[in-house]
C-alpha positions, -999 to +999 in steps of 0.1 A: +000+000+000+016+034-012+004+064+007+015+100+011+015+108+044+017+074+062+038+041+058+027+007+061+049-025+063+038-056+069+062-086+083+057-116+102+023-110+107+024-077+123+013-047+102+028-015+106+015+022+103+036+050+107+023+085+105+049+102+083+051+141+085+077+142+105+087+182+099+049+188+111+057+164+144+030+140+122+000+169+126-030+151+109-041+167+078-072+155+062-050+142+036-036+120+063-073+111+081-086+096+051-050+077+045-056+062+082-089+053+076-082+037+042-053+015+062-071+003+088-106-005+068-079-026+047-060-044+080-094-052+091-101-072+056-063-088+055-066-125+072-024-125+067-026-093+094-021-102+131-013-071+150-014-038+139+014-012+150+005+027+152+038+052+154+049+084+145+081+088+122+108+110+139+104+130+174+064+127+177+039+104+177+015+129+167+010+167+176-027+163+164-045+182+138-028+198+114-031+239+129-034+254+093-062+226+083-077+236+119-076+276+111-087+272+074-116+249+089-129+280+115-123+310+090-145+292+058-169+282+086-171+317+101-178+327+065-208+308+060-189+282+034-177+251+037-142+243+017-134+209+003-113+202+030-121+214+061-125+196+088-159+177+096-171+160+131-180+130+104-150+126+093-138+124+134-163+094+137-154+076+108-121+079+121-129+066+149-149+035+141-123+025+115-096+022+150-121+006+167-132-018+142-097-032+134-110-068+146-070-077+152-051-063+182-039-029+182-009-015+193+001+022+200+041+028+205+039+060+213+076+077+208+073+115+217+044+142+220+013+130+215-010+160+217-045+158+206-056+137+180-026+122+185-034+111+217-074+105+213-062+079+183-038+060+204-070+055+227-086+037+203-060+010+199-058-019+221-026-015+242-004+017+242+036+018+253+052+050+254+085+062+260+090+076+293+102+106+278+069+110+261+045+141+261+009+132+263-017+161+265-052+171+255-049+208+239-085+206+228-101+232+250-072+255+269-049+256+235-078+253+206-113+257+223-128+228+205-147+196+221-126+164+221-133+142+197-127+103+180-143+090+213-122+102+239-149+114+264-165+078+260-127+061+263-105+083+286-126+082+314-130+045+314-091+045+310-082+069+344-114+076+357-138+109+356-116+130+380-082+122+359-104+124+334-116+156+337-081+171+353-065+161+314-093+177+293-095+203+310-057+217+316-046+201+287-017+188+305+007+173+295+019+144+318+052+123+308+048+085+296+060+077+328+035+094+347+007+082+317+019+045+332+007+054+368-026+069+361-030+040+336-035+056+304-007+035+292+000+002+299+041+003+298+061+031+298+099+023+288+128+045+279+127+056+242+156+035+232+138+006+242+104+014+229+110-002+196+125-039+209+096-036+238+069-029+210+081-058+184+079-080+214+049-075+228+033-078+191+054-111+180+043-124+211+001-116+200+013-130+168+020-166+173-012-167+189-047-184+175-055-156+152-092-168+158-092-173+192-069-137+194-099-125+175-126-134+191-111-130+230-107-092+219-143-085+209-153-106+239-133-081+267-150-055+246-187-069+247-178-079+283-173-037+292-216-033+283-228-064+290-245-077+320-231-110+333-261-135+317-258-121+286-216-126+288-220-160+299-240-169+265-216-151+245-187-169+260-208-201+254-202-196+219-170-186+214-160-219+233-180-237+209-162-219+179-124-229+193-133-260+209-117-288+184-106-260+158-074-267+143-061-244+161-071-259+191-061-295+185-025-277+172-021-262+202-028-295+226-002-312+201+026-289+204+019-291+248+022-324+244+052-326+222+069-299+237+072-275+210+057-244+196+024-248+179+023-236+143-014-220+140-023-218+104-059-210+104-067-174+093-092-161+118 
């Protein structure tokens, strides 16, 4: 896939996006929106993808949206038009549902600032690792006065809790990965050097995994987050049936058994 403003590579497995406007610190343009959401609609159809890897090229993750795409948005709305490619709230949610709907796990390595969009996208993915020397902050109100957006009222406070919650909108911030570790709005924080090594692992290690029974124990913490215990109990009922005796499944009890590494070959 060839884009303009993002990377992909795919190896092993594990799909790679890197936002790549690294002279902008990665600031989302539209150009680059659609680009993210044309990626991830295509992981989410690509049975060879097992993980998917969000980063920023350079010093940033991502410093959010693009200021000048933000300022032509407000002065052609102020004028009563509305220019080809200003920003829309639509385009926000489609955003957002293409993160979300990635049915593989998602993985953001977040490498510097992540500010903004940057940030309220690396909510959406599964599990985020940043480097301690990170800067996470939510400039939507103090820096921009804008709403947040791409889910983050619905996600951040089921992430720190309302208080925290309300503290990072708010303020803005910033807080360092290190301190995003103890509030729990990452789940490691490492130095940047090893951000890379501690990313790849944590993604081969997803990898070698029953891509079905990866898939389907994802939407199942997810449906688990809404659902009232009955209704759980029912789903779970059939995602046992789905993996009980799979091929996967009887790999897997053959490799215990002969003390190696099971080989899973199915594509789901």
């Amino acid at each position: 896939m060839q884009y303009a403003t993002i990377l992909v590579d795919q190896a092993d497995g594990i799909a790679t996006l890197t936002m790549n406007r690294p002279d902008k610190f990665n600031a989302m343009s539209q150009e680059m929106v659609f680009e993210m959401i044309d990626a991830c609609e295509r992981f989410s159809r690509d049975d060879t993808v097992r993980v998917v890897v969000f980063t920023g090229a350079g010093r940033a993750f991502s410093a959010g949206g693009d200021i000048d795409w933000l300022r032509r948005t407000a002065e052609e709305r102020r004028a009563g038009r509305h220019a080809v490619d200003a920003m829309r709230p639509e385009d926000s949610t489609r955003f957002c549902l293409a993160l979300r709907g990635i049915p593989q796990p998602t993985i953001a390595s977040i490498n510097g600032v992540a500010a903004g969009g940057g940030i309220t996208a690396a909510l959406n993915c599964d599990i985020r690792i940043a480097a301690e020397e990170a800067s996470i902050s939510f400039p939507f109100v103090p820096a921009v006065a804008i709403a947040p957006e791409l889910g983050s009222t619905y996600l951040l406070p089921r992430l720190v809790g309302i208080a925290k919650a309300c503290e990072l909108m708010l303020t803005g911030g910033p807080v360092s990965g290190t301190e995003a570790k103890s509030i729990r709005l990452v789940n490691e924080a490492v130095p940047l050097a090893e951000l890379q090594t501690t990313t790849t692992a944590m993604a081969r290690s997803i990898a070698r995994a029953s891509p079905h029974a990866v898939r389907l124990s994802k939407a199942g913490l997810y449906q688990g987050m809404a659902a009232d215990l009955y209704n759980q109990l029912m789903w779970e009922e059939e995602a046992l049936r789905a993996t009980f005796g799979s091929e996967d499944n009887e790999e897997a009890i053959r490799a215990f058994l002969e003390k190696r590494t099971p080989v899973f070959r199915s594509r789901r």
